[in-house]
N, C-alpha and C positions, 0 to 999 in steps of 0.2 A: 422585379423578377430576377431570379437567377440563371446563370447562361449554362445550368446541369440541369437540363431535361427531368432527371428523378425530381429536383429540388422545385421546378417549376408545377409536377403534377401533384406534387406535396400541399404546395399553397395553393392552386384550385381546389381542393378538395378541401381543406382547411377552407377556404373561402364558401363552398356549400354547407360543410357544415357548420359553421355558425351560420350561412343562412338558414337554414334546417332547423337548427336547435341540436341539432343530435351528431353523434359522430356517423361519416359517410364510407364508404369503402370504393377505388376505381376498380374496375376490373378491366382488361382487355377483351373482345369478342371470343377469343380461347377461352376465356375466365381462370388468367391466370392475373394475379393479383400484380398489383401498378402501387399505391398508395391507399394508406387509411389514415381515417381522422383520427385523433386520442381521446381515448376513456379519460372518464374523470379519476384520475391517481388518488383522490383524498380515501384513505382505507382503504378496504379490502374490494378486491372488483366483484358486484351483484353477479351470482350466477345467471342468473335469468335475464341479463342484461344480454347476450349471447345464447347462440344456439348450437347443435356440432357442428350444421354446415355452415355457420359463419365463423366458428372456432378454427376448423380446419382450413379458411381459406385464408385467414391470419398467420396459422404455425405454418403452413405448410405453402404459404403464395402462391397457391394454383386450388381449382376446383376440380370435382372429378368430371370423367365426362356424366356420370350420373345427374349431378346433380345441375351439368352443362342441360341436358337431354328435358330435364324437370321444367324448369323455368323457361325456357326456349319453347315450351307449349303454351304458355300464355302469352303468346306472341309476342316476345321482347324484340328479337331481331325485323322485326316490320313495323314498330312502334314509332312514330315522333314523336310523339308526347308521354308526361309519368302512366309508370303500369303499375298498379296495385295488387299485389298479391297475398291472396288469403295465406292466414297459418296453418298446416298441414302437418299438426305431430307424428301422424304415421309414417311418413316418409322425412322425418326429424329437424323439418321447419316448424320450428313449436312460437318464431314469431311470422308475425306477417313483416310484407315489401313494399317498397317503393322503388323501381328500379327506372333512372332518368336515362335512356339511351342516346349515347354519344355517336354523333353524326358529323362527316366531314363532306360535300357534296352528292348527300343526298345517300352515304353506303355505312351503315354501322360498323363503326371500329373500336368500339368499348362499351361498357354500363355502369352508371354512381349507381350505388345500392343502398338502401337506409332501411333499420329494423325499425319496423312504423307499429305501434299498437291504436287502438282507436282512440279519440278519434284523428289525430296523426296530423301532418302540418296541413296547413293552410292551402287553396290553390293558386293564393298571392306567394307564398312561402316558394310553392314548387315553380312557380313559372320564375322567379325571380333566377332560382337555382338552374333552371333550361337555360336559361341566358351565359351564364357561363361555359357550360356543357360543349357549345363552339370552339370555344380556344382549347378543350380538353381534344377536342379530333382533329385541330390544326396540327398539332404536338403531335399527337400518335400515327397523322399521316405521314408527316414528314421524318418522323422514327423509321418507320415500315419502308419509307421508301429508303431511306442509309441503311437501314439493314437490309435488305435486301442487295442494295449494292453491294454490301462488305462480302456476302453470300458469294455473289457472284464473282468477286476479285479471288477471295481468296482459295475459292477452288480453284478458280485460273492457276494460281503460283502454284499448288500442290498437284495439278497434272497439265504441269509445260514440259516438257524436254527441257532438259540442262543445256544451258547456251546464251543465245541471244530470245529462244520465246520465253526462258525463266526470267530473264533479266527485264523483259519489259513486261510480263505482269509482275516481278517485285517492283516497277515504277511505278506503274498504275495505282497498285493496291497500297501503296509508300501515300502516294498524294491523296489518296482518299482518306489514307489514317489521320493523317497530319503529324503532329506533335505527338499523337498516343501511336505510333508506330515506333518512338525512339523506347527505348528503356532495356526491361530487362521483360523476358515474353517464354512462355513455354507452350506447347501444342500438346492438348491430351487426344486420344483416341477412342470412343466407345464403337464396339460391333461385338456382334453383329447388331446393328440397328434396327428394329424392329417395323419398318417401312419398306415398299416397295419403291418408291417414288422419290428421286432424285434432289427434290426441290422442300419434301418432305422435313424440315427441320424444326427444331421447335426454337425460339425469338429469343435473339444473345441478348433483348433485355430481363429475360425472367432467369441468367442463368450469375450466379455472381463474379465478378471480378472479366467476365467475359466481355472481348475485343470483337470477335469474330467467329460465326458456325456455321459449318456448310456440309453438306454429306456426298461422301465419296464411295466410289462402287468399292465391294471389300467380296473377293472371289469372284465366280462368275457371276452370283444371280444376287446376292444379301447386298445390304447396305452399310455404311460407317459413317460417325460422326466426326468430325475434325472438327477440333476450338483450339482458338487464341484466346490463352489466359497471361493478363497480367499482374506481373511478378512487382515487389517492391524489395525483397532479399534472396540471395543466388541460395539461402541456407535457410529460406522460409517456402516451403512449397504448399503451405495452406490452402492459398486462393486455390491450384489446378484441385486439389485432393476432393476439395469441396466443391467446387463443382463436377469432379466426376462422380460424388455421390449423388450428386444431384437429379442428373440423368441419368443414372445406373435405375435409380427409382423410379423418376418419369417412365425410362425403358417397360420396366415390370408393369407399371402402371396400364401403359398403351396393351403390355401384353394380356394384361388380367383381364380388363377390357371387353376381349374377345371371348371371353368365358364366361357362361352364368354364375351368377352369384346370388346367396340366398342372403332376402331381406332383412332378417330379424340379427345377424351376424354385426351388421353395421347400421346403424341410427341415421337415417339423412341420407349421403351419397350412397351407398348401398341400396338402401331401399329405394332411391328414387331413378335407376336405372332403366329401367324395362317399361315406367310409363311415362308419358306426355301428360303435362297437364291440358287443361281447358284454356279458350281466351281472356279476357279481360271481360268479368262481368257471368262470366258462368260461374263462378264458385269454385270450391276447391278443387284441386285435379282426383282423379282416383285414387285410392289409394293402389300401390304397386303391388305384382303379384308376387307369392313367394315359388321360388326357384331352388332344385338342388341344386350342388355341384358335385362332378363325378371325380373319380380319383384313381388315378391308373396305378396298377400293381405289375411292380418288373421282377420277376421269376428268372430263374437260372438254376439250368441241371451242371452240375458238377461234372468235370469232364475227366477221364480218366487218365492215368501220367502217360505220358511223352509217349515211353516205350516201355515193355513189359520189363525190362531190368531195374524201373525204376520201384514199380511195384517191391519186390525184393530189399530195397533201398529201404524204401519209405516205411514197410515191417519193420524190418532192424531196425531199424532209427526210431519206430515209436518205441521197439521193445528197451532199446537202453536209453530212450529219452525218462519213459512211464509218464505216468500219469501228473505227473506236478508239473510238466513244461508249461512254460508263460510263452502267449500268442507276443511276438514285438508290435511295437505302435502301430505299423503298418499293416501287419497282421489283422490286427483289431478295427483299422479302421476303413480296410478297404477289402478284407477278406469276408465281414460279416452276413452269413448268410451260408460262406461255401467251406471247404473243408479248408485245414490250416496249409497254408502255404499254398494255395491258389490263388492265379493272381486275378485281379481285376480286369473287366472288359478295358479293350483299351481306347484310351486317354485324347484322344485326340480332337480337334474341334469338330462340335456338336451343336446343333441347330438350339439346343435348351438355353445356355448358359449365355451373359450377358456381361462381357469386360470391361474394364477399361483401361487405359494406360498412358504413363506419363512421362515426359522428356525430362532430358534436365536446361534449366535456364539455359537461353542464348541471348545474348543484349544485340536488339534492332531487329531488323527482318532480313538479313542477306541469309541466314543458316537456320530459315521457315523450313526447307525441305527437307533438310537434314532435322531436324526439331520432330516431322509429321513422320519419319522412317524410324524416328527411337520412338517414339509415340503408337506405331502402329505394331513396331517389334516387339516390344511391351507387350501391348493385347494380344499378340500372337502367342506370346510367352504364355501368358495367364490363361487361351484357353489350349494350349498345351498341357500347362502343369500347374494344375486347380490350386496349388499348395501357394501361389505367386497372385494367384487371384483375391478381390476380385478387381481390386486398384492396384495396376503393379507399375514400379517405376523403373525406369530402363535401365539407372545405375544401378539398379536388383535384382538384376532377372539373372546374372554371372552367364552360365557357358550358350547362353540362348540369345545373348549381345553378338555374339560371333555366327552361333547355329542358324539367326535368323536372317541373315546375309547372306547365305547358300543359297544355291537353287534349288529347285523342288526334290531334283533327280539326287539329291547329296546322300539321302540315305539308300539309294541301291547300289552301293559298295558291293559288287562281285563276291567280296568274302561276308560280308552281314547279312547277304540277301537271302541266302538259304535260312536262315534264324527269324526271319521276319514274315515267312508263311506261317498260315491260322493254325495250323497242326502243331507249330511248336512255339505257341503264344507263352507259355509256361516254361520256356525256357529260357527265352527272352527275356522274359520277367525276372525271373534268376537272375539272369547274367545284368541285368542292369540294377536291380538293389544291391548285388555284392559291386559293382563297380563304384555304386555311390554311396557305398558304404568304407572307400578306400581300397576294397580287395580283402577287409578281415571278416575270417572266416565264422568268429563269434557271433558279430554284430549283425552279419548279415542271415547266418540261420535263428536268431532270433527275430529278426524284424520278418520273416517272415512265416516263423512260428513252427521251423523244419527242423531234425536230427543234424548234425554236421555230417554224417555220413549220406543224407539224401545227397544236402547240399553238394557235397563234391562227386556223387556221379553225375548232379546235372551239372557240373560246369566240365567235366569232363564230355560231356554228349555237347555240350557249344563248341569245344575246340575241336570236336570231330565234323560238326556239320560245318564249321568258318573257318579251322584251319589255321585259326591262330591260337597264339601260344599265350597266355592270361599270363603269367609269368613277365614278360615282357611289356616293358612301358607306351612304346610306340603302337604294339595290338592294343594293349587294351586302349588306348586314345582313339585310336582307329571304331572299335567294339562300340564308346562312351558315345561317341559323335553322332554313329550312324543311330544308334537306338530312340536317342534323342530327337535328333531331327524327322524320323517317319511320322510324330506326332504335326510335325509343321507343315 
């Protein structure tokens, strides 16, 4: 045996399946994929050798909860011995099962699964294969339990006080690491996390390259995910990236979840959501009902300009624009729907939207805190400014590396805060594409698809309501900051 737990549940399974004859798959009680046997490589792999829902739990190492929901009716989770499971093409188990439940004192902690046609192995074959099935939930208890420990360390370090209580949970969580606490280590951030529940994380073995996961409160009421990804180059950030797509997906997953979804759309996991099968011995389960799904439509009346001088503006400007003016990028892609040069509702975080965000390498664990603040500033960033989303890295995010260090209060600057009431959204809007536009006056009545003569009556209407002077380096820095930070 080898002393890497993956490489250990590699060879159990290899070791059923050739008792089996056939290749096995582990799952954990999530049914989120551990190890599988190998196909016979010689040519081309038999389609029918496979089905979607055992296709999907190979590409994708996890199962849906559909098709968790499915086979948990034929009572797997109460099972000690093989459970047989009919073919059910309707809900796109087109073979039948054999599902051996992996038990460690008496509490199911995993399932071997084998696509069994009839008349299928032996019950010398399966009992031989039960025999091993014990040391598959020694291994996965004793996972569960160091993960869980790691859970609990390294939220510790991530909300100690800086002092002596950070310093003695970076010693705790140090000896627990051992040797994989020295290297090079970066902290990604996903939120909002899609849980209520603290303890809610999903298992740093399903997650790759991952050390440690633990969720940490993110505002008052949502959740966030903190992980320990390790690094093997300060100029390789593969491992965090991939894993933050990893659970950017899971995220969506959990949240889709919560929504009906219509069977015929998806073959297997789809369809097999909405029923329970039968026990062991009743026959196939139902077939599952089909379900729409509803689809929300977001409307908006166009709101009228600022002040009626602009109206006069905005005439002029189309009459010597005419009819050929080109909408700018932004124009186009956040205007669609309302008239040119209106801006968008705004930006700021939004219960929808799912980020994540990533630090840069620190070698060991003394600069873990500092690692989860660029990590968290990031995801701040991205759902600030969708444009940085939906993986953003903290060396990337530029003026939002500093803006996310402010206090809350940073953008009520006595001169910006008249500009940042809902009545002159559209001015604000202005005043901040032409400031990130440099200040020229071209680029910014293009990108937002307005005359240059609009344009500068509303930047004239900003320096009246803030009082500062756009001309000047120090306002406009002033203007830049605060506009940016009321998204954070």
């Amino acid at each position: 045996m080898t002393s890497d737990p993956k490489g250990e549940y590699q060879e159990l399974v290899d070791e059923i399946s050739e008792l089996l004859g056939a290749p096995a798959t582990l799952e954990n009680r999530d049914f989120e994929l551990i190890a599988f046997g190998a196909y016979d490589s010689e040519g081309e792999l038999d389609a029918s050798a496979l089905d979607p829902v055992r296709a999907r739990s190979i590409l994708t190492r996890r199962s849906t909860s559909a098709v968790r929901t499915w086979f948990e009716g034929f009572g797997i989770a109460r099972a000690t011995a093989p459970v047989r499971i009919p073919p059910t093409p309707e809900a796109g188990v087109y073979r039948g099962r054999v599902c051996l439940p992996v038990r460690h004192r008496g509490v199911v902690l995993g399932y071997v699964w084998l696509l069994s046609d009839d008349p299928g192995p032996t019950d010398q074959q399966l009992s031989a294969a039960m025999e091993v099935t014990p040391r598959i939930g020694a291994l996965l208890a004793d996972e569960a339990q160091a993960g869980a420990d790691l859970s609990r360390e390294l939220r510790a370090v991530l909300t100690a006080e800086s002092g002596w209580q950070r310093d003695m949970a970076l010693a705790e969580f140090h000896t627990e690491l051992g040797a994989r606490g020295e290297g090079l280590h970066t902290m990604v951030c996903v939120a909002p996390w899609p849980s209520s529940h603290p303890d809610d994380a999903p298992s740093v073995r399903t997650i790759p390259s991952a050390t440690a996961v633990c969720a940490l409160p993110w505002g008052p009421t949502a959740q966030s995910l903190a992980l320990l990804v390790r690094l093997r180059s300060p100029e390789v950030l593969t491992p965090a990236t991939t894993a933050a797509a990893r659970l950017l997906e899971r995220a969506e997953g959990v949240r889709g979840s919560e929504r009906p979804r219509s069977s015929p759309a998806e073959p297997g996991p789809a369809a097999a959501h909405r029923q329970t099968g039968g026990t062991q011995g009743r026959g196939p389960a139902r077939p599952p009902d089909k379900g729409g799904q509803g689809q929300d439509i977001d409307t908006e009346t166009p709101q009228p300009p600022d002040r009626p001088g602009e109206a006069e503006a905005e005439r002029a400007g189309d009459g010597a624009a005419g009819a050929g003016r080109t909408t700018g990028a932004a124009g186009r892609a956040e205007g669609a729907g309302r008239p040119a040069g209106h801006a968008p509702e705004p930006r700021g975080p939004r219960p929808g939207p799912v980020v994540a965000g990533i630090a840069v390498p620190h070698s060991g664990l003394a600069d873990l805190a500092t690692a989860w603040q660029e990590a968290s500033a990031a995801a701040r960033a991205a759902l600030a400014e969708p444009r940085l989303g939906p993986v953003a890295h903290w060396s990337s995010i530029g003026p939002y590396r500093l803006l996310t260090t402010l206090p809350p209060t940073a953008s009520h600057d006595p001169a910006v805060r008249p500009l940042l009431a809902p009545s002159h959204r559209e001015l604000a809007h202005t005043a901040e594409v032409f400031l990130d536009c440099a200040g020229q006056a071209g680029r910014t009545a293009a990108e937002l698809g307005i005359h240059r003569q609009t344009l500068y009556y509303r930047l004239s209407r900003v320096e009246q309501l803030t009082g500062l002077d756009l001309d000047d380096g120090e306002d406009r820095l002033l203007l830049h900051m605060g506009l940016k930070a009321r998204r954070l």
